[in-house]
C-alpha positions as CSV (number, residue, x, y, z in Angstrom):
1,X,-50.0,-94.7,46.1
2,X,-52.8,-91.7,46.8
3,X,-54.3,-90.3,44.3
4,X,-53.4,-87.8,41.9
5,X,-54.7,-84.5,43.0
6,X,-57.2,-82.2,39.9
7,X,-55.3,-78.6,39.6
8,X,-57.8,-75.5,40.5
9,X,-60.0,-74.8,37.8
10,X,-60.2,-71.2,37.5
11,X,-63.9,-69.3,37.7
12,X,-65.2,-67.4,34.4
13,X,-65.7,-64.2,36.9
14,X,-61.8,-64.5,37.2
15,X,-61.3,-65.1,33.7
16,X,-63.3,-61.8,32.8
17,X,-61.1,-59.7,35.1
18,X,-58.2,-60.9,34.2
19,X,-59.4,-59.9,30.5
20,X,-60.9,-56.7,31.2
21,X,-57.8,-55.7,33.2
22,X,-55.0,-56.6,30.0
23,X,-57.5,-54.5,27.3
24,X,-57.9,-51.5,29.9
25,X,-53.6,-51.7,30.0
26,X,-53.3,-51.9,26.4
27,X,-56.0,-49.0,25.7
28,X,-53.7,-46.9,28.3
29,X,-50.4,-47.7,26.2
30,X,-52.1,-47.0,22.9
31,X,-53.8,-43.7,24.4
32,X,-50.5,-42.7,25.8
33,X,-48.6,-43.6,22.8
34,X,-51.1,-41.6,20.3
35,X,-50.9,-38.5,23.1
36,X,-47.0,-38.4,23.5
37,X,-47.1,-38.5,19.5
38,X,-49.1,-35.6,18.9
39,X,-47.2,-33.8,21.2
40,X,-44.0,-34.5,20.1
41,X,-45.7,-33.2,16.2
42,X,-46.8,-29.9,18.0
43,X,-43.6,-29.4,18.9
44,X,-42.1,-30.1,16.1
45,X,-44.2,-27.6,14.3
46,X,-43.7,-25.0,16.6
47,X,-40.0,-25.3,16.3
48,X,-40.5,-25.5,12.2
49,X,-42.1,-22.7,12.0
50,X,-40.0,-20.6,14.4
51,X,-36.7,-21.5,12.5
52,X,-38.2,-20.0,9.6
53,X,-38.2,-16.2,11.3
54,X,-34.4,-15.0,10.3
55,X,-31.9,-14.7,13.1
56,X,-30.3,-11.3,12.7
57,X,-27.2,-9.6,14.1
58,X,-28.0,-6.3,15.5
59,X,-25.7,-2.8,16.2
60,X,-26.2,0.4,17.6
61,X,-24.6,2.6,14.6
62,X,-20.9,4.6,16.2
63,X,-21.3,7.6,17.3
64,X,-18.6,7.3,19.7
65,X,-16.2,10.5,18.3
66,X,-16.2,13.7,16.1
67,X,-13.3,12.3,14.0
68,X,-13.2,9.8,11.0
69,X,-10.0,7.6,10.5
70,X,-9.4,7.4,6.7
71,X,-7.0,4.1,5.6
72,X,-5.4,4.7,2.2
73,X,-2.8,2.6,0.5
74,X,0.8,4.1,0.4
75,X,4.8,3.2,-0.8
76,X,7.6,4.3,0.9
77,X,10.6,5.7,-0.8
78,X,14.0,7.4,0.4
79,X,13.5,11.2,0.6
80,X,16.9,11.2,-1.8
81,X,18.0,8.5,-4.2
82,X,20.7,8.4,-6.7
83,X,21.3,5.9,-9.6
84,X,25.0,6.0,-10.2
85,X,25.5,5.6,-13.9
86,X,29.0,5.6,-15.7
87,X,30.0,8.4,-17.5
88,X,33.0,6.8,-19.2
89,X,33.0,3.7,-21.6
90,X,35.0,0.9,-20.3
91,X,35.3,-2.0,-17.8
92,X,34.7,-2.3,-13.8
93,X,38.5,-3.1,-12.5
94,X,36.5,-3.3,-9.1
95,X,34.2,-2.3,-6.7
96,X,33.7,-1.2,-2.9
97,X,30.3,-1.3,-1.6
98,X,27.7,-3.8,-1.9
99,X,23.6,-3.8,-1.4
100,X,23.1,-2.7,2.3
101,X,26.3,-1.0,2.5
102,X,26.2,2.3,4.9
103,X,28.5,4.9,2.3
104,X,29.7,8.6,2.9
105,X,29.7,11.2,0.3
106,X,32.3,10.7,-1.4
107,X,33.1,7.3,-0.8
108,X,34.2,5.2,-3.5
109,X,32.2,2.9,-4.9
110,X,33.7,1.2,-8.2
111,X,36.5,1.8,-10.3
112,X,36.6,2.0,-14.4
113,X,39.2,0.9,-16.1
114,X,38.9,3.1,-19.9
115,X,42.0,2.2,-21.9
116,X,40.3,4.2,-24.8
117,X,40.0,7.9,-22.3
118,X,43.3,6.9,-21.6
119,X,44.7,7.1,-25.5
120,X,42.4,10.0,-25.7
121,X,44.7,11.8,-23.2
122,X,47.4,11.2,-24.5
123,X,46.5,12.3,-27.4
124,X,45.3,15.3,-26.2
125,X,48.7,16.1,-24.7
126,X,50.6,15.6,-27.8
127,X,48.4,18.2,-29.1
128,X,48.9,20.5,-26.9
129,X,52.6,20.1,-26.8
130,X,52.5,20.8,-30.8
131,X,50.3,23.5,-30.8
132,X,52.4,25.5,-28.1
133,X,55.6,25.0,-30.1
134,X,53.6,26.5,-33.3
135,X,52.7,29.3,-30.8
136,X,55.9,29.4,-29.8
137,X,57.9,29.6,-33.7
138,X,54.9,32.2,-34.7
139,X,55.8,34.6,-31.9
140,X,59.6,34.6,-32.4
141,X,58.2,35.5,-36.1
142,X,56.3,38.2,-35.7
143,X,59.1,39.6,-33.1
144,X,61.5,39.5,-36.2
145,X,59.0,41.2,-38.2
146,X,58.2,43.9,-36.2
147,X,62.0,44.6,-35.5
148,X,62.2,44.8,-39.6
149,X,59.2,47.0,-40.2
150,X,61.0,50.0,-39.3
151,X,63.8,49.6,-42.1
152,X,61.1,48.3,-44.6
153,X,62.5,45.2,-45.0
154,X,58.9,43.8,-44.9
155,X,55.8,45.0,-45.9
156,X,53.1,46.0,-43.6
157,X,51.0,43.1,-45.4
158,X,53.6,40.1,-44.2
159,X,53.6,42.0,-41.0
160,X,50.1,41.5,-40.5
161,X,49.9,38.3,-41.6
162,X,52.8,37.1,-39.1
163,X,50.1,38.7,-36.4
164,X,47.2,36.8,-37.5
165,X,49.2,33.6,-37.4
166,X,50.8,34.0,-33.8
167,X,46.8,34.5,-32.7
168,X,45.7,31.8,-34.6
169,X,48.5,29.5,-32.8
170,X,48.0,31.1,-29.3
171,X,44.3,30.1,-30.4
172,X,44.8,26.4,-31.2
173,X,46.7,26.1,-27.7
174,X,44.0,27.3,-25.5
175,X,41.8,25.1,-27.5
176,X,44.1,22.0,-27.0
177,X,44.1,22.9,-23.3
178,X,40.3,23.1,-23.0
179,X,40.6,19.6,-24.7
180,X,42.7,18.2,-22.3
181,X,41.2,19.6,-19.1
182,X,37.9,18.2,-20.8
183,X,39.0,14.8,-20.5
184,X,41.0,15.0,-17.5
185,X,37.6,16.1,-15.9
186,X,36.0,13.0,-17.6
187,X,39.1,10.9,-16.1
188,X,37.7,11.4,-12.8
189,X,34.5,9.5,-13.5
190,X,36.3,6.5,-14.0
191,X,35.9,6.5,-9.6
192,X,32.4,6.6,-9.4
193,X,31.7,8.0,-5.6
194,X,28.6,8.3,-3.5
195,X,27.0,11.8,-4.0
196,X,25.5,11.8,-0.3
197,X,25.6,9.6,3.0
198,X,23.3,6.9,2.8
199,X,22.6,3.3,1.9
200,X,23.7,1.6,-1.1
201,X,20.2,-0.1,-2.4
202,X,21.3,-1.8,-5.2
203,X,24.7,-3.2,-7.2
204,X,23.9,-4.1,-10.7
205,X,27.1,-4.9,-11.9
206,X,30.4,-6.7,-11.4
207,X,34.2,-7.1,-12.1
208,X,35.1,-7.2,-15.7
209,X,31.2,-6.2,-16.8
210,X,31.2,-4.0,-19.8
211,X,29.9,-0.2,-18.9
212,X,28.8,2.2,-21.7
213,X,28.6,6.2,-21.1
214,X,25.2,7.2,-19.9
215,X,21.9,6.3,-18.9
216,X,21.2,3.8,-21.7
217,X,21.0,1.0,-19.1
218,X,20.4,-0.2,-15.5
219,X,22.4,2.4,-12.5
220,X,25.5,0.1,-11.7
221,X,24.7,1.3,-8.1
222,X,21.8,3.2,-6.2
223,X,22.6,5.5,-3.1
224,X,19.3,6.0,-1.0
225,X,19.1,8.3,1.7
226,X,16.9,6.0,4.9
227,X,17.3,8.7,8.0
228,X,14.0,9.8,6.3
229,X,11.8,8.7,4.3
230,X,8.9,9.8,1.8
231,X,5.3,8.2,2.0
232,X,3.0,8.7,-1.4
233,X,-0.3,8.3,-1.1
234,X,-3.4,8.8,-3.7
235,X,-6.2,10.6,-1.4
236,X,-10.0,10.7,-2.8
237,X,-11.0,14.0,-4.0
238,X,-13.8,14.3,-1.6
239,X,-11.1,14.2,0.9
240,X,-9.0,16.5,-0.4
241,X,-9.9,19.4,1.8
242,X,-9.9,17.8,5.2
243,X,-6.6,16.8,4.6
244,X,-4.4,20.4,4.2
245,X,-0.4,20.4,4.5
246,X,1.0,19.7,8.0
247,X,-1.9,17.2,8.8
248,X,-0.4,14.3,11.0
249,X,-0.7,10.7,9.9
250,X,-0.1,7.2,11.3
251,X,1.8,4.3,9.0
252,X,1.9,0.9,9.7
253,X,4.0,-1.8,8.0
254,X,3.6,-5.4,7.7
255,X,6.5,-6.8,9.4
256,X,5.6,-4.7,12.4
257,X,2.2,-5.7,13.8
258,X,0.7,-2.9,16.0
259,X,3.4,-0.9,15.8
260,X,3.1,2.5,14.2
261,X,5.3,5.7,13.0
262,X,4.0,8.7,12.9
263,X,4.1,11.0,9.7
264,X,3.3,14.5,8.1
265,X,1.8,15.8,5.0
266,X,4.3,17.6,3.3
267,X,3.2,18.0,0.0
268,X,0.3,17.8,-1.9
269,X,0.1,17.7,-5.8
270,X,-2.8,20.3,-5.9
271,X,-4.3,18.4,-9.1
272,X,-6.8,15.3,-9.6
273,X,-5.7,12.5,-11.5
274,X,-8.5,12.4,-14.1
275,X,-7.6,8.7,-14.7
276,X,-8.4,7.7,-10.6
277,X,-10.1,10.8,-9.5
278,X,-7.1,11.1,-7.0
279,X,-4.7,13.4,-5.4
280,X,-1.2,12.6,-4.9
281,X,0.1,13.4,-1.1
282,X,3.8,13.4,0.1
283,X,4.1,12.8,4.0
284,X,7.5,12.3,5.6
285,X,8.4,10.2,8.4
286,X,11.4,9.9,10.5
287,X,13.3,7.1,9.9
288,X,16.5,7.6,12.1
289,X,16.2,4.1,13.8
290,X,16.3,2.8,10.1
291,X,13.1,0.4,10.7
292,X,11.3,0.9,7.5
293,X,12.6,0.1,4.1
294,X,12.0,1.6,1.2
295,X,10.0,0.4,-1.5
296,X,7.4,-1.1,1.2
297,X,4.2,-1.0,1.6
298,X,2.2,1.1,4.5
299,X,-1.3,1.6,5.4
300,X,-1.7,5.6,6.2
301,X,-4.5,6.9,8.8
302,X,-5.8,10.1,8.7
303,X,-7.8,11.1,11.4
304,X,-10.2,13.6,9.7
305,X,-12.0,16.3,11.7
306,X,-16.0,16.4,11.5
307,X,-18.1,19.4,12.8
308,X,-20.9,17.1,14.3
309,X,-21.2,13.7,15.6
310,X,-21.0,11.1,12.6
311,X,-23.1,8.1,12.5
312,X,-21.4,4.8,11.3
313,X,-22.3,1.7,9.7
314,X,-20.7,-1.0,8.4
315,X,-20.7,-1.7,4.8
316,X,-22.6,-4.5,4.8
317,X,-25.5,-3.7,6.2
318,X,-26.8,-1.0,3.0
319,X,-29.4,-2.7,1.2
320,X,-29.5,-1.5,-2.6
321,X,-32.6,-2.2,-4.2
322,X,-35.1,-0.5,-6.9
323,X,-36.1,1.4,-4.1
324,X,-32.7,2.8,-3.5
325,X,-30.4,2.5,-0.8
326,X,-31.5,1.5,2.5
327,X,-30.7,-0.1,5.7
328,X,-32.5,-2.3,7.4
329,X,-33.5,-1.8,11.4
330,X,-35.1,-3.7,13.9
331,X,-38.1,-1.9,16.0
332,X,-38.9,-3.2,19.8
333,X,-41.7,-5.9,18.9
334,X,-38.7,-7.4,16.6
335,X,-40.0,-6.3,13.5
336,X,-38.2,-5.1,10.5
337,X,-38.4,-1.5,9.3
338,X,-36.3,-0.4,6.1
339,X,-35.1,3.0,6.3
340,X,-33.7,4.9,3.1
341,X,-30.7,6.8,3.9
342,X,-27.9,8.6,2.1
343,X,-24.1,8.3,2.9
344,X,-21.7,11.4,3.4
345,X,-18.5,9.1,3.1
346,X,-17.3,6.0,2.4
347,X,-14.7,4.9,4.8
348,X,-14.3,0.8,3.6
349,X,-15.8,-1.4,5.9
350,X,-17.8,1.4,7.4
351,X,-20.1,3.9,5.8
352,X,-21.0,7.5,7.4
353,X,-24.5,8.2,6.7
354,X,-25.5,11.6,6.0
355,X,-29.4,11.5,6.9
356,X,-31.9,8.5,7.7
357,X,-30.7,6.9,10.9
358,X,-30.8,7.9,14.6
359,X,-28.3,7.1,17.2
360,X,-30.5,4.6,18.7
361,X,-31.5,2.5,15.6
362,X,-30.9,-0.9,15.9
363,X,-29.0,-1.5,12.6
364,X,-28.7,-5.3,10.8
365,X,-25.6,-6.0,10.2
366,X,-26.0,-8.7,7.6
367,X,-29.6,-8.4,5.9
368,X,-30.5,-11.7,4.6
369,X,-32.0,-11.4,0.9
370,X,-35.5,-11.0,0.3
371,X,-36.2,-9.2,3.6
372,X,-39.2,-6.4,4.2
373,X,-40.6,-4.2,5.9
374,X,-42.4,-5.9,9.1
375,X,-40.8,-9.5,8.6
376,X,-40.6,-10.4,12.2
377,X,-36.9,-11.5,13.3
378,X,-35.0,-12.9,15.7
379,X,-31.7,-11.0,17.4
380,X,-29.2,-13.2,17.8
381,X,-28.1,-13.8,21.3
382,X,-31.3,-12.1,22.9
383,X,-32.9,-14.2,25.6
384,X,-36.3,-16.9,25.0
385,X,-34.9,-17.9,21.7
386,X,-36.6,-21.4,21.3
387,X,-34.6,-24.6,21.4
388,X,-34.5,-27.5,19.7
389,X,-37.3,-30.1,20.9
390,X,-36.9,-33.7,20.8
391,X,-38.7,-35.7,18.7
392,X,-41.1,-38.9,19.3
393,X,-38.6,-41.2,18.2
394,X,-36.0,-39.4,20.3
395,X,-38.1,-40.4,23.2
């Protein structure tokens, strides 16, 4: 068999650049690693520290029209309502119209049943009956009297007395008659009838129920007249004046989104309510579609006159501090500047300011806390806003 042939043995000039080439690859790793690193930390700290300047919302303040819209809290109620109370004591034989019932006036709407206004008739007319035959007896007396007089077969004193008795009978009859037409007048209410066309509202009682004369307890039926309706409304005294009678007025309702009726002032209370430092408003609003109910709820807008252009802001963005009220603004290097202002009215979600602000102020919406006069910002939604790097491990 040949012999076995020795493997290559390698040179120490190839061993050295085979060594000096695996160091020079791991110095390029490590360099790169160590390079990639502390750029990824650069990053990171440019991002850190550009996260902590606030991102604001900005506004231009409205100055789109010379009106202000006022919303105010009001109730509707029927222009006329009755509460039908019994004016006899007794019991309900029955009734005609329920809750939601359309009525007429006149209409019947329950029937009493008053066995005691009954008696009391009857009683009445037995004392009527009686007193007119007393009346009757006394003037066949005096006639017999006054036919004796002239022989003297009476005196002049039995005469007289005989003529004072015939009044005083003629008296007790037209009192028993007033008597009796008394409580045939309070028969009557024993049909308790609608006093006007409209809407029965409410029914608070039923067959058989015991009713008492008067107003002691609930109406056994309410009558409301729908084909209008009344709006009240508490207006702030400061607004008072811009609101005179015959101003127009929208009202919305709940159960009709972005639908709206229009109203009027009608009335106003001329007096502030010392307790809310409000003045109590009547508007009317037509209601012959019978849409709105009363009772309800309704948001009233006024759309108030102003002589100039008013400048609005919303509510949140006043600052209130111990320097006094201010609102923050945003210059063109993004910078912040605090302006103090002072507000003509306060609309709700919107303020108008009085003095402080220009048309063209950038206005914060939402101040975070703490902020001050040159903190540089961020406007949300303005172009360059830095991103989010990546981080080494990302990598």
């Amino acid at each position: 068999m040949p012999p076995e042939t020795a493997p290559p043995r390698l040179s120490r000039r190839a061993l050295y650049i085979g060594a000096v080439s695996v160091l020079t690859v791991a110095a390029f790793i490590v360099i790169m690693g160590i390079t990639t690193r502390r750029m990824a930390d650069a990053k990171l700290r440019e991002w850190t520290e550009d996260q902590a300047v606030p991102v604001v919302a900005v506004a231009l303040p409205d100055t789109k029209s010379k009106t202000t819209t006022l919303d105010l809290p009001g109730r509707l109620e029927a222009y006329t309502q009755a509460q039908m109370y019994a004016r006899v004591s007794g019991y309900v034989k029955e009734w005609k119209a329920d809750i939601g019932t359309p009525v007429k006036s006149g209409d019947l709407l329950a029937v009493i049943d008053a066995p005691d206004l009954d008696q009391q008739i009857m009683q009445a007319e037995a004392n009527l009956a009686s007193a007119k035959a007393n009346s009757v007896l006394s003037d066949a007396t005096l006639k017999r009297g006054q036919s004796l007089i002239t022989s003297y077969a009476i005196s002049q004193q039995d005469l007289d007395q005989r003529s004072a008795d015939a009044s005083n009978k003629q008296g007790l009859v037209r009192a028993a008659q007033a008597n009796l037409d008394r409580l045939r007048v309070l028969e009557q209410y024993k049909r308790v009838v609608a006093p006007f066309d409209g809407l029965v509202t409410a029914r608070t009682t039923d067959i058989g129920a015991l009713i008492n004369a008067g107003a002691g307890g609930p109406p056994l039926f309410v009558v409301s007249q729908i084909d209008r309706l009344r709006v009240y409304v508490n207006v702030p005294q400061n607004y008072v004046p811009s609101i005179p009678i015959g101003t127009k007025a929208r009202l919305v309702v709940p159960e009709y989104s972005g639908r709206t009726f229009p109203a009027t002032v009608e009335y106003s209370a001329q007096s502030v309510d010392v307790a809310s430092g409000t003045t109590r408003m009547q508007l009317v609003v037509d209601n012959a579609a019978s849409a709105l109910m009363t009772g309800a709820f309704t948001t009233v807008t006024f759309e108030l006159p102003h002589p100039e252009v008013a400048v609005n802001v919303p509510a949140s963005a006043l600052i209130f501090d111990q320097s006094g009220l201010r609102v923050a603004t945003v210059d063109a290097r993004n910078r912040i500047v605090l302006k103090p202002v002072t507000i003509s009215r306060d609309l709700g979600r919107e303020v108008e300011i009085a003095s402080g602000l220009a048309a063209d102020d950038r206005i914060v919406a939402n101040p975070p806390d703490g902020i001050a006069n040159g903190d540089p910002v961020r406007v949300a939604g303005s172009p360059g806003a830095p991103a989010e790097p990546e981080t080494a491990e990302a990598k």
